[in-house]
N, C-alpha and C positions, 0 to 999 in steps of 0.2 A: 504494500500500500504506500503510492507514495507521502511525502509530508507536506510536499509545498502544498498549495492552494489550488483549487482550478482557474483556468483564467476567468471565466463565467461568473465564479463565488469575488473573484479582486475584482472585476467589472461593478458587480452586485455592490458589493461590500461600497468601493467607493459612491456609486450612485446615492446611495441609501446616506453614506458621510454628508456627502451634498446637500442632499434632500433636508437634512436635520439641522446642518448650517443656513440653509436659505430660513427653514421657518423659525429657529434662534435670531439670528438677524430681523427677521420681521415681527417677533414680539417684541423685542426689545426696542422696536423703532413704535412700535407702538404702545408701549407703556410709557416712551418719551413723549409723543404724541397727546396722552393722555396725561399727563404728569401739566405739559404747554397748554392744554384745554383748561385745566384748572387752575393753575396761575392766572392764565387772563381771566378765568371767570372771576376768582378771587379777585383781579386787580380792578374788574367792569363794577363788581360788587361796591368795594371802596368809592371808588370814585360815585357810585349814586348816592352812598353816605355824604361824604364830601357836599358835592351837590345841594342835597338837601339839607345837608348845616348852613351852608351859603343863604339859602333862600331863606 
Protein backbone atom coordinates (compact mmCIF):
# COMPACT_ATOMS: atom_id res chain seq x y z
CA UNK A 1 0.00 0.00 0.00
CA UNK A 2 1.43 2.98 -0.96
CA UNK A 3 1.86 6.18 1.76
CA UNK A 4 1.84 9.05 -0.34
CA UNK A 5 -1.60 10.42 -1.07
CA UNK A 6 -3.45 10.05 -4.27
CA UNK A 7 -3.39 12.85 -6.54
CA UNK A 8 -7.34 13.13 -6.52
CA UNK A 9 -7.23 13.09 -2.39
CA UNK A 10 -4.20 16.47 -2.64
CA UNK A 11 -6.46 17.94 -5.49
CA UNK A 12 -9.53 17.24 -3.00
CA UNK A 13 -7.62 18.16 0.08
CA UNK A 14 -6.43 21.44 -1.38
CA UNK A 15 -9.86 22.60 -2.99
CA UNK A 16 -11.63 21.90 0.32
CA UNK A 17 -8.36 24.27 2.14
CA UNK A 18 -9.70 26.96 -0.22
CA UNK A 19 -13.03 26.55 0.19
CA UNK A 20 -12.67 27.14 4.13
CA UNK A 21 -10.23 30.12 3.43
CA UNK A 22 -12.65 31.85 1.14
CA UNK A 23 -15.76 31.49 3.80
CA UNK A 24 -13.17 32.45 6.92
CA UNK A 25 -12.33 35.45 4.89
CA UNK A 26 -15.84 36.22 4.25
CA UNK A 27 -17.04 36.03 7.85
CA UNK A 28 -14.64 37.98 9.06
CA UNK A 29 -15.32 40.66 6.45
CA UNK A 30 -18.54 40.41 7.73
CA UNK A 31 -18.56 40.79 11.30
CA UNK A 32 -16.28 43.84 10.33
CA UNK A 33 -19.09 44.96 8.38
CA UNK A 34 -21.31 44.50 11.06
CA UNK A 35 -19.17 45.75 13.80
CA UNK A 36 -19.09 49.43 10.93
CA UNK A 37 -23.11 49.11 10.88
CA UNK A 38 -23.11 49.62 14.41
CA UNK A 39 -20.73 52.24 15.07
CA UNK A 40 -22.57 54.44 12.60
CA UNK A 41 -25.73 53.47 14.03
CA UNK A 42 -24.33 54.31 17.48
CA UNK A 43 -22.62 57.43 16.05
CA UNK A 44 -26.42 58.50 13.92
CA UNK A 45 -27.94 57.70 17.55
CA UNK A 46 -25.78 60.48 19.22
CA UNK A 47 -25.96 62.85 17.02
CA UNK A 48 -30.16 62.97 17.28
CA UNK A 49 -29.39 63.34 21.12
CA UNK A 50 -27.17 66.08 20.32
CA UNK A 51 -29.61 67.58 18.05
CA UNK A 52 -32.36 67.49 20.20
CA UNK A 53 -30.38 69.06 23.34
CA UNK A 54 -29.75 71.89 20.70
CA UNK A 55 -33.31 72.45 20.02
Amino acid sequence: MPTAESEAKVKTKVRFEGLLKTHSDLMHERKKLKKSLVRSGENISNQEKSMALRQ
